[in-house]
Backbone as CSV, one residue per row, in Angstrom:
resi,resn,N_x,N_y,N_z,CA_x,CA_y,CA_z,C_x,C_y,C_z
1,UNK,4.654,15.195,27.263,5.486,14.049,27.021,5.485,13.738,25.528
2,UNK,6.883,13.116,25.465,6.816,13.076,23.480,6.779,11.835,23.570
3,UNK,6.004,10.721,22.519,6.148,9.852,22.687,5.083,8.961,21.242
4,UNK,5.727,8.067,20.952,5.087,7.799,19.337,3.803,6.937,20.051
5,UNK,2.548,6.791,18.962,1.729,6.352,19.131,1.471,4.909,19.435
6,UNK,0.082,4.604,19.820,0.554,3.586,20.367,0.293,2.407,18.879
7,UNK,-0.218,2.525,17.915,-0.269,1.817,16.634,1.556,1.934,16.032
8,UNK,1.921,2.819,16.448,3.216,2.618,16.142,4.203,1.447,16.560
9,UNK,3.520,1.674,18.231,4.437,0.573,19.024,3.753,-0.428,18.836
10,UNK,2.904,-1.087,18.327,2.247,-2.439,18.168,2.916,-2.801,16.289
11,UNK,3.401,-1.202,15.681,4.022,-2.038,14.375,5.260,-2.393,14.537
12,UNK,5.998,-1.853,15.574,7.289,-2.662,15.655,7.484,-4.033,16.287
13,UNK,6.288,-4.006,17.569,5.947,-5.553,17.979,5.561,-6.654,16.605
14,UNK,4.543,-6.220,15.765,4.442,-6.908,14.530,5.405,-6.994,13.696
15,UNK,6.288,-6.073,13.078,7.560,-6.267,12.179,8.920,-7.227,13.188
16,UNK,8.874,-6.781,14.298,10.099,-7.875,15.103,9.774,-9.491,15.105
17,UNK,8.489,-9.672,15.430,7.328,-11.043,14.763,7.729,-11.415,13.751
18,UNK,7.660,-10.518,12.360,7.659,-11.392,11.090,9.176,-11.876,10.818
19,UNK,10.241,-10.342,11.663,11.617,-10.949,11.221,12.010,-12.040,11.810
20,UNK,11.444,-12.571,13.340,11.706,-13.462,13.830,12.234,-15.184,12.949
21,UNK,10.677,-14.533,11.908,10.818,-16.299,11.176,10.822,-15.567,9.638
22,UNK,12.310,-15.474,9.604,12.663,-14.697,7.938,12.874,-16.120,6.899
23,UNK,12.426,-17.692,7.437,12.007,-18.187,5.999,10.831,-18.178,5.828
24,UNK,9.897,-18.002,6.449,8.096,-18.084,6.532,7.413,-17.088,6.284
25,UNK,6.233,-17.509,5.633,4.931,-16.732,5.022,4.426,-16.447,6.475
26,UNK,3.997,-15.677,7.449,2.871,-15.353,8.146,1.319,-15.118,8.053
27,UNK,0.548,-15.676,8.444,-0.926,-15.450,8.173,-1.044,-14.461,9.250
28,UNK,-2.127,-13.338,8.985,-2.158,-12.028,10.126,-2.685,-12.829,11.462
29,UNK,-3.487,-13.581,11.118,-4.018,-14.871,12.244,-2.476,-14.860,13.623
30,UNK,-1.739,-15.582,12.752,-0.298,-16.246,13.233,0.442,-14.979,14.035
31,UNK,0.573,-13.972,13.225,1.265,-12.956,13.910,0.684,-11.985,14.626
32,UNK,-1.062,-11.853,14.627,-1.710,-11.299,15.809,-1.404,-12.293,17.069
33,UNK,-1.517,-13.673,16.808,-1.389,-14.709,18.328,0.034,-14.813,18.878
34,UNK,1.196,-14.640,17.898,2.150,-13.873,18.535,2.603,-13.013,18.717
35,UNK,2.486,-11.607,18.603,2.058,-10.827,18.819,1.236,-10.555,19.964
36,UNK,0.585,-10.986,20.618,-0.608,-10.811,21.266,-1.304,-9.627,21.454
37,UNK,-1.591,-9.573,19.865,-2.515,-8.197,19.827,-3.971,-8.846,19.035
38,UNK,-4.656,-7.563,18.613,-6.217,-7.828,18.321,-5.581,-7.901,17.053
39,UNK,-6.305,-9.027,15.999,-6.852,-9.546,14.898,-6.779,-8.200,13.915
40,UNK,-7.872,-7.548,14.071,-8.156,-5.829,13.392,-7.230,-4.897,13.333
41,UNK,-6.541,-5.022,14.514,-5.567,-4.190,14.993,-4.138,-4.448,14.141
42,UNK,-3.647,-5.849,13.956,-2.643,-6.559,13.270,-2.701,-6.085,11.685
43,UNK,-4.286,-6.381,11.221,-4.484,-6.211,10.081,-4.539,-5.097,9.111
44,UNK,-4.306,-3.902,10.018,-4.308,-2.428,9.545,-3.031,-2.315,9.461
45,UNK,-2.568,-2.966,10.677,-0.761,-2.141,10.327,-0.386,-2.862,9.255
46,UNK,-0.524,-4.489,9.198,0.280,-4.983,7.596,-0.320,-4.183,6.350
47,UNK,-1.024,-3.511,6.685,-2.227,-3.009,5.183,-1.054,-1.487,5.639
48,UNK,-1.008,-0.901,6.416,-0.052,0.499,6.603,1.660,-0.167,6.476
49,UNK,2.238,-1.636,6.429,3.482,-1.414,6.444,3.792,-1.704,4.889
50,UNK,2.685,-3.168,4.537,2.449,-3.044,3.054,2.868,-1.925,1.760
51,UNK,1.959,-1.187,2.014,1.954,0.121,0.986,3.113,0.874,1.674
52,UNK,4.025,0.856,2.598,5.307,1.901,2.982,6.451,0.343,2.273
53,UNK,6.256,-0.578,1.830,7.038,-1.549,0.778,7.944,-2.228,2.199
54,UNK,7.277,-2.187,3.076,8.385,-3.042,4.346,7.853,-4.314,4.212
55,UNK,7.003,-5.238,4.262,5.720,-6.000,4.101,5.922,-6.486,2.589
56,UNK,5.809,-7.717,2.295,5.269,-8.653,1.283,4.216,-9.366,1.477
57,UNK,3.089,-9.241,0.850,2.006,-9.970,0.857,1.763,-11.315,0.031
58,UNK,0.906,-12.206,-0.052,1.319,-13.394,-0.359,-0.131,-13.707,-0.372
59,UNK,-1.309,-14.135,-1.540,-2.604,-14.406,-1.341,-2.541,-15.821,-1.803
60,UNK,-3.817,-16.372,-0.847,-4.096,-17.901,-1.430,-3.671,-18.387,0.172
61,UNK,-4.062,-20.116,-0.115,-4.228,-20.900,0.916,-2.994,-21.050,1.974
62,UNK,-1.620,-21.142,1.299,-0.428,-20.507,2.080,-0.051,-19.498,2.441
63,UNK,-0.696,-18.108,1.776,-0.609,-17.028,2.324,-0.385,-16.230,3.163
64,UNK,0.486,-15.003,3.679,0.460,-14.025,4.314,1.270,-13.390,4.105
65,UNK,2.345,-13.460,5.405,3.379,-11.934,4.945,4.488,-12.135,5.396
66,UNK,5.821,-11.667,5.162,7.154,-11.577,4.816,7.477,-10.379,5.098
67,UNK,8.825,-10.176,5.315,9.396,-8.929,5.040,10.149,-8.657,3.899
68,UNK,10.072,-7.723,3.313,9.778,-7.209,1.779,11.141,-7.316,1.979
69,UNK,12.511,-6.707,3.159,13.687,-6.395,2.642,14.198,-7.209,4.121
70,UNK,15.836,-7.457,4.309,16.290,-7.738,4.886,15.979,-7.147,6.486
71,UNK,15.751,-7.774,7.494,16.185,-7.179,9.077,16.761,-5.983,8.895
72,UNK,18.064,-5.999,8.499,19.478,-4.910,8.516,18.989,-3.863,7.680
73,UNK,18.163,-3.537,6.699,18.049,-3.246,5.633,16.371,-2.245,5.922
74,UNK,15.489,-2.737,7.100,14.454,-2.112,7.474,14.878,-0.767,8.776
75,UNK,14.616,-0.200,9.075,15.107,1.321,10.145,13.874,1.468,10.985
76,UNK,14.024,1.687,12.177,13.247,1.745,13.107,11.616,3.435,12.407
77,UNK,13.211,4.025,11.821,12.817,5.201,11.027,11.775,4.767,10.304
78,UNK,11.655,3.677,9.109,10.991,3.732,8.169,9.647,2.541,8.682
79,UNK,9.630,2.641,10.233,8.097,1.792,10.598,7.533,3.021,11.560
80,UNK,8.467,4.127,11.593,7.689,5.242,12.324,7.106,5.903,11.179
81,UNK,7.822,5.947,9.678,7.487,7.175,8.679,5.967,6.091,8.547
82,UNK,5.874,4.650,8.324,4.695,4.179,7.935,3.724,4.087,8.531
83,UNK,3.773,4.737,9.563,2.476,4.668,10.439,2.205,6.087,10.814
84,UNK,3.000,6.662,11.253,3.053,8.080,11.416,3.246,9.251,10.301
85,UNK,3.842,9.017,9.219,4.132,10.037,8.216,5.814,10.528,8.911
86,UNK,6.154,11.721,7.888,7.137,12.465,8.191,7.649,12.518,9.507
87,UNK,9.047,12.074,10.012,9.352,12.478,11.343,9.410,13.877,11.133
88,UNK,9.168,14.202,12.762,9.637,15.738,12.784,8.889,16.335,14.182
89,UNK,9.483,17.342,15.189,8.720,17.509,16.269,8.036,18.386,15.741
90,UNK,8.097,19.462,15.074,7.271,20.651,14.528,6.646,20.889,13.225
91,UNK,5.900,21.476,12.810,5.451,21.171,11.131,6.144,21.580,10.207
92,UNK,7.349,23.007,10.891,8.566,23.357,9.894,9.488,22.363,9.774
93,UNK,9.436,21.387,10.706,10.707,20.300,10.814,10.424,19.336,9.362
94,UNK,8.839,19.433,8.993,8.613,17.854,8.819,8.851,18.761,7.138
95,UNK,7.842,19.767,6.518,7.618,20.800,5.358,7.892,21.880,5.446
96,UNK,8.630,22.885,4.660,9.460,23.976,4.833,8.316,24.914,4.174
97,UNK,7.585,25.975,4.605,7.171,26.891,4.148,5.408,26.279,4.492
98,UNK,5.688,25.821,5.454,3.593,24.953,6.136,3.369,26.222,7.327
99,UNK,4.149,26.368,7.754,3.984,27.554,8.914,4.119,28.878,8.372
100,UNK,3.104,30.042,9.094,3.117,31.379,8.316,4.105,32.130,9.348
101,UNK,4.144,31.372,9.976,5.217,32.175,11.444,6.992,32.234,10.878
102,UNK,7.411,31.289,9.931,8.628,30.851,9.509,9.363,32.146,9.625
103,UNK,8.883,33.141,8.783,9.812,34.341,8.615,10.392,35.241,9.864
104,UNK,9.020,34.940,11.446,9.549,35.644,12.323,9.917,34.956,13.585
105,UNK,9.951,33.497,12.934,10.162,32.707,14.145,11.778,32.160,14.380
106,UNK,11.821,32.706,15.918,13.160,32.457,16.186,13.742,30.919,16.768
107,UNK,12.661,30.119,16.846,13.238,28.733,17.306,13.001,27.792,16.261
108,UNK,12.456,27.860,15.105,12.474,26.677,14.181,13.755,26.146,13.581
109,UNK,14.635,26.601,13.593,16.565,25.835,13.635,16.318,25.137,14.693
110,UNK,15.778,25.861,15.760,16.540,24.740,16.726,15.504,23.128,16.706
111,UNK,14.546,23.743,16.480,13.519,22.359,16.183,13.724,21.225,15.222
112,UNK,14.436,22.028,13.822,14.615,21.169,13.322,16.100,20.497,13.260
113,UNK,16.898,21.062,14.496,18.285,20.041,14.667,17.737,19.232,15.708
114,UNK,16.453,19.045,16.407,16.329,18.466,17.712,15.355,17.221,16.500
115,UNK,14.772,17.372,15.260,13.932,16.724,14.875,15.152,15.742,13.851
116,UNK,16.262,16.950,13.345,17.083,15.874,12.675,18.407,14.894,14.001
117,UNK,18.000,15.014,14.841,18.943,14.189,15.974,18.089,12.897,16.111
118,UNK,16.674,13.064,15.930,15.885,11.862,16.572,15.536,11.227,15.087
119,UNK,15.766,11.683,14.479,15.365,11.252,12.659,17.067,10.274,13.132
120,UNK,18.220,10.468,13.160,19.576,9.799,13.097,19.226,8.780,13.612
121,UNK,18.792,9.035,15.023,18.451,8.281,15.846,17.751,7.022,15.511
122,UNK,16.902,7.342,15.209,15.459,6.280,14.400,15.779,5.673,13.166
123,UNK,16.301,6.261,12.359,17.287,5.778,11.091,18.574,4.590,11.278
124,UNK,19.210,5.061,12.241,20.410,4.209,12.599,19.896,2.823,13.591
125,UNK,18.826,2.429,13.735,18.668,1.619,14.973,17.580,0.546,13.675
126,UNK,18.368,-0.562,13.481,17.620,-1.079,12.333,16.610,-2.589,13.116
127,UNK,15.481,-3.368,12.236,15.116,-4.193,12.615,15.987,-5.247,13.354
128,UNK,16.709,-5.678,12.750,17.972,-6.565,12.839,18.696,-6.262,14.592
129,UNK,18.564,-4.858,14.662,18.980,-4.934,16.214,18.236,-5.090,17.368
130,UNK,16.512,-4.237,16.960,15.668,-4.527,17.608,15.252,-6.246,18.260
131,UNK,15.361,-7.131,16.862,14.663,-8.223,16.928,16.307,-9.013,17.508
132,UNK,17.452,-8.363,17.999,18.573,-9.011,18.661,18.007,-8.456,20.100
133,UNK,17.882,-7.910,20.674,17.604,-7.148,22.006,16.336,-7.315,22.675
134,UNK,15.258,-8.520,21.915,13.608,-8.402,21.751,13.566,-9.772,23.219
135,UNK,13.011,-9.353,23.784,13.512,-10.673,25.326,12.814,-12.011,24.646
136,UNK,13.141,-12.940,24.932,12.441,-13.956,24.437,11.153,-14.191,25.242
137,UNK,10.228,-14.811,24.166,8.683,-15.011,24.557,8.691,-16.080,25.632
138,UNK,7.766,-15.908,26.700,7.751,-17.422,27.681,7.551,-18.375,27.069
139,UNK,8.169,-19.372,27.314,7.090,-20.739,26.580,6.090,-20.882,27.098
140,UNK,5.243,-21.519,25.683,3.723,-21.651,26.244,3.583,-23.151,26.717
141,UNK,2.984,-23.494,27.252,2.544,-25.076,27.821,1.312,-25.676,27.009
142,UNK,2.058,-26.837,27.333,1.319,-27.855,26.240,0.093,-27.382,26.521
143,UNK,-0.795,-27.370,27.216,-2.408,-27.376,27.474,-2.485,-25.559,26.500
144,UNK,-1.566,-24.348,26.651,-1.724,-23.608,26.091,-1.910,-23.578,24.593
145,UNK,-0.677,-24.580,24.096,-0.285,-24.776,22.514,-2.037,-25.697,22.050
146,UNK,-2.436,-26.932,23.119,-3.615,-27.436,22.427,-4.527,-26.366,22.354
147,UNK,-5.089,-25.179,23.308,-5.937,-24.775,23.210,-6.143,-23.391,21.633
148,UNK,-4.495,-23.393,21.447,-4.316,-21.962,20.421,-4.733,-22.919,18.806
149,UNK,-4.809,-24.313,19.198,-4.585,-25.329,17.912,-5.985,-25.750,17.624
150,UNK,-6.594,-25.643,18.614,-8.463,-25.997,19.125,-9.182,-24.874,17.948
């Protein structure tokens, strides 16, 4: 089965989070509890979306994080390249001349039109649509909201 990792799928749960509230600073606090992921877990991917320039960081007592560029303007593509590296199903797909097989191998074309279909794919499908299609969160209940405020 092909299928992206699962730190991958917890950075698009975190990047659909921050676009949610595109006038606000996020603290990793804020967007692990919505989110509802682990603390540690939150804090690696902003440190991995950070350095791929998707992510604005923000230090001090108001502090956290932003998105560096517009919704429309981020690609489903460029939160797979930051967590994962290079798309590509095969290692000729991703670097041309990494495999010693290249010269006698008869299926690496086809790998890399099956790797540039899902690269289109992933490229063309931007934050902005994700975070339109993202179901809305249940509301939480008052006794929930006091206890996240406790």
């Amino acid at each position: 089965m092909l299928r992206v990792s699962r730190l991958t799928d917890y950075a698009t749960v975190v990047m659909t989070c921050i676009a949610a509230h595109p006038a606000d600073v996020l603290s990793t606090a804020q967007i692990a509890d919505e989110a509802r992921l682990e603390l540690p877990t939150v804090s690696k991917l902003l440190k991995l979306l950070g350095h791929a320039g998707l992510v604005d960081s923000f230090r001090g007592v108001n502090g956290g994080y932003r998105l560096a560029r517009a919704p429309e303007a981020i690609s489903l593509a460029d939160i797979v390249e930051a967590v994962e590296g290079p798309i590509g199903m095969t290692e000729c797909s991703t670097a041309q001349g990494q495999c010693e097989r290249l010269a006698t191998c008869g299926v690496s074309g086809s790998w890399r039109s099956v790797s540039g279909a899902i690269d289109g794919v992933l490229r063309g499908l931007t934050l902005a649509r994700m975070l339109a299609d993202r179901p809305m969160a249940p509301a939480r209940s008052a006794s929930d909201t006091a206890q996240a405020n406790a």
